[in-house]
N, C-alpha and C positions, 0 to 999 in steps of 0.2 A: 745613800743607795737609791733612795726614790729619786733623785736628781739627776741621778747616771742614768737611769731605766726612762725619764721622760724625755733627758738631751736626746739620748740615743734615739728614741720613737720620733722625735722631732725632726731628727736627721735622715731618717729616713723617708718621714714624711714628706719631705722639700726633697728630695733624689726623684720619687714618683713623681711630684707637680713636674718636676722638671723634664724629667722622661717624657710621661705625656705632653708637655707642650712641644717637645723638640720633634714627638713623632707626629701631632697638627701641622705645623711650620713644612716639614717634610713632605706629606701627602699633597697639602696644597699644591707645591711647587711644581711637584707630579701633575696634577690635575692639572694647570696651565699651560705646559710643555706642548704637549698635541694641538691645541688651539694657536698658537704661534707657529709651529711647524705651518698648520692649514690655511694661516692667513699669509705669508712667505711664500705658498704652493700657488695662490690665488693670484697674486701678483707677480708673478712669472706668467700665467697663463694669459695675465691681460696685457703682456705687452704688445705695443700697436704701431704703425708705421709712423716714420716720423720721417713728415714732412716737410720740416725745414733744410731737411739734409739730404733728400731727395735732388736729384742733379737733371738736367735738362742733357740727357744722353740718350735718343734713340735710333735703332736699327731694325733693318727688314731683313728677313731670308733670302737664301740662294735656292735656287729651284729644286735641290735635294732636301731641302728643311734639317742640314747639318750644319749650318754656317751661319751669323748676323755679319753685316757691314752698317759700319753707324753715317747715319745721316749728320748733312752740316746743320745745324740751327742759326737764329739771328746772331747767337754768340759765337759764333765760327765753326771750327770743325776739332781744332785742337785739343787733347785733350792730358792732361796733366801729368796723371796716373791708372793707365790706360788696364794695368795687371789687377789691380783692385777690383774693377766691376766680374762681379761673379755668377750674380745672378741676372735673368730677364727674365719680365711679367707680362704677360698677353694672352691671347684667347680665352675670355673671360674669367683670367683670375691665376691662369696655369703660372707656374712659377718651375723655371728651367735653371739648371748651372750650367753655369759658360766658362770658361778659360781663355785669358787672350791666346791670340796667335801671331797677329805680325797687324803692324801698319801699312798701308797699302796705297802706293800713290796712281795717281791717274794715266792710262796710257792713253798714246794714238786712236784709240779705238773707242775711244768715249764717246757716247752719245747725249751726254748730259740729263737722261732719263734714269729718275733711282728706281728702276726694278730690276727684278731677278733676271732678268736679259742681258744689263749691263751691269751684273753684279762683278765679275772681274776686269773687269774695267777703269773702275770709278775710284775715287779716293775714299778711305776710311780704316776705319781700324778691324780687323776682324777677328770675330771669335767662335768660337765651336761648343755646341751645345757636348757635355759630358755625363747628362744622365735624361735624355727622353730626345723627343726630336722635334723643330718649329714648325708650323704649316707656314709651305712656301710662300714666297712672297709679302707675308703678313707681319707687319710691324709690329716690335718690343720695343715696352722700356728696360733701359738698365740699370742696375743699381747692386746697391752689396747687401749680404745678407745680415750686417751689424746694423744695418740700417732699418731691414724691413721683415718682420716676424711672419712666420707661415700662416700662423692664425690669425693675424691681421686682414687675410685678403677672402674675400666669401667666396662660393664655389657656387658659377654661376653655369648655365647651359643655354645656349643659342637654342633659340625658338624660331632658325629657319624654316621654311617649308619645303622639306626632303621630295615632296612630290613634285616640286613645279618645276617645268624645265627655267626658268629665269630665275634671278637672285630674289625672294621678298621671306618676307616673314609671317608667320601666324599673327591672327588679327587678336586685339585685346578683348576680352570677356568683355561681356555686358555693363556687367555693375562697376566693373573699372572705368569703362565709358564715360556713365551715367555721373559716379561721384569726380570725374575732370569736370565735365562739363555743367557740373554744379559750380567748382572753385571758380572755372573763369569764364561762366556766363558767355559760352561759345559754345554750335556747336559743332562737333568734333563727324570730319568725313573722309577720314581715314585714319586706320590708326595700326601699329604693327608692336607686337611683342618684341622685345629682340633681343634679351635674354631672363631667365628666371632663376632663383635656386629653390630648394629646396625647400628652405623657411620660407616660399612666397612670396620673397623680394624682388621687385619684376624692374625691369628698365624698357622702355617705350617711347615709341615715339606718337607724337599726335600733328595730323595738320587739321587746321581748324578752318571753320567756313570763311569765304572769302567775302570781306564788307569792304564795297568800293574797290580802291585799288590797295586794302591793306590786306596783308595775309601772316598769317601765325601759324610757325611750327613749334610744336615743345618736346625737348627730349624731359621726361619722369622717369623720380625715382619712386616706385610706390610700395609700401608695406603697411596691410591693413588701414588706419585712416591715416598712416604718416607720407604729405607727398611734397616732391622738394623737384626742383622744376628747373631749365634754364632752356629759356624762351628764346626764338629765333624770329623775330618780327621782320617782313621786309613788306615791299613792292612790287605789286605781278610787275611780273613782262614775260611775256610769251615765250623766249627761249629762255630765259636767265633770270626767273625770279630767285632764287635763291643761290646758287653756282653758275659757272658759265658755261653754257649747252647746256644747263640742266633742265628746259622749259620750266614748270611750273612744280615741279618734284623736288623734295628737299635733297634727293640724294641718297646714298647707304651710309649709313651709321653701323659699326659694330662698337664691342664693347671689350679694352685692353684685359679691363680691371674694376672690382667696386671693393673700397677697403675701407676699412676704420684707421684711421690715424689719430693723431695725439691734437689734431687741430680740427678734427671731424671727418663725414663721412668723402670720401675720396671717388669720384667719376674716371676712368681713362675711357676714351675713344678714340675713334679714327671715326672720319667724314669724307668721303669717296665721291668723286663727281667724275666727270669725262675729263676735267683737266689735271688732274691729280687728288689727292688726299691732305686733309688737313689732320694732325694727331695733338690731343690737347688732353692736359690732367683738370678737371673741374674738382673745385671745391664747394661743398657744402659750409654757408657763412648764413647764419640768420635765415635760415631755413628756406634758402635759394641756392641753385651751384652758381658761382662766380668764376671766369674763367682765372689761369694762374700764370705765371710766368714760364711754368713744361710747357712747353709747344714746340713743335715743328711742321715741315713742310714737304709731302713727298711730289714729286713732279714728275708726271709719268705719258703728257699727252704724245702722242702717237705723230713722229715726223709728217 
């Protein structure tokens, strides 16, 4: 009888250990669940543009800023699958959806000039902005949106100067000044903002004193002491040091785009002279922009 009475307590003792371990085991698995969830949610929000899959496809507006037509580049003008591109990127970061529309061939009436003048005209393929509208005349890139993540691109604001009657920009603070012209032991005599966001991250342009007949512009990227730079070194010459008819003036610089990509930080611009506009995506490599194989070419001088 004492044998029954002690299996039995035995028996029941091993059912509790057992209980209890299986409701440990349990709780844990609980407790982990939320942390995997959080780290899943985390890497979704970092995806970033990826620029190996970026396409060398850009166009400007039509004088309503309802329409692109795409520019030829070095690689032709043709373009594959033309219903894909969905989205275009430009004016410091804005991000549009497009739809094609029709390919467009060249008529009689062409001037061989890409702007919005002879935007029905000219050859290319055209598309229609479907949720906001372009500022005319002003060049995008195109691309698809499996491609390129919204938060990838920063939100940036032109630092024009709304008061002047000419095109220029707000000049850079002081201490932005000060800390360029510590890095390159130059100094700096003229300099223009030309856009900022929010978090402080400013794009600028600098020209620097002229020693002999050499002369330095730099477009920066600057955020607190991180600054990453792509230098434009030339040769005075009186009307054309830096563009043709540009005298001694590097030009207008705006800003497509500044984004984070999966191979770093990402520069677009446009470079405006009297003969037309050069458009190029810079990359950030070893903490300089290098220019990339995006480029084109808008040609706009006046018959």
């Amino acid at each position: 009888m004492k044998k029954q009475v002690m299996l039995v307590a035995g028996v029941l003792l091993v059912s509790m250990l057992v209980g209890c371990a299986n409701v440990k085991v349990q709780n844990t698995s609980e407790a982990k669940e939320p942390a995997a969830v959080e780290q899943t949610k985390g890497e979704v929000d970092r995806v970033e543009m990826n620029f190996k899959q970026l396409e060398n496809v850009f166009g400007f507006a039509d004088e309503a800023g309802e329409k692109l037509i795409t520019i030829s580049t070095e690689n032709g003008s043709k373009l594959i699958n033309p219903e894909e591109f969905n989205i275009a990127l430009g004016n410091n970061g804005e991000m549009i959806r497009i739809k094609f529309v029709k390919q467009q061939e060249a008529n009689d009436m062409d001037v061989l000039r890409q702007t919005m003048y002879n935007f029905n005209n000219m050859a290319g393929y055209i598309y229609e902005a479907i949720d906001g509208k372009f500022i005319q005349n002003k060049t995008y890139l195109l691309s698809k949106d499996t491609i390129v993540n919204r938060n990838a691109l920063v939100d940036l604001e032109s630092k024009k100067d709304m008061q002047s009657k000419i095109i220029k920009y707000q000049e850079v603070d002081i201490e932005t000044i000060k800390q360029i012209e510590v890095i390159k032991g130059r100094k700096i005599i003229k300099s223009s903002l030309i856009s900022e966001s929010s978090d402080h991250e400013k794009i600028c342009l600098f020209v620097f004193e002229r020693k002999a007949d050499d002369m330095l512009a730099s477009i920066a990227y600057t955020k607190e002491e991180k600054v990453v730079f792509k230098d434009y070194p030339a040769k005075y010459n009186e009307t054309s040091t830096w563009r043709v008819d540009g005298g001694d003036d590097p030009g207008l610089f705006e800003v497509l785009f500044l984004a984070n990509s999966d191979e770093g930080l990402l520069l677009g611009l446009t470079w405006a002279a009297p003969e037309g506009e050069n458009v190029y995506i810079l990359k950030e490599v070893n903490g300089i922009f290098e220019e990339t194989a995006l480029n084109a070419y808008r040609y706009s001088s006046p018959n």
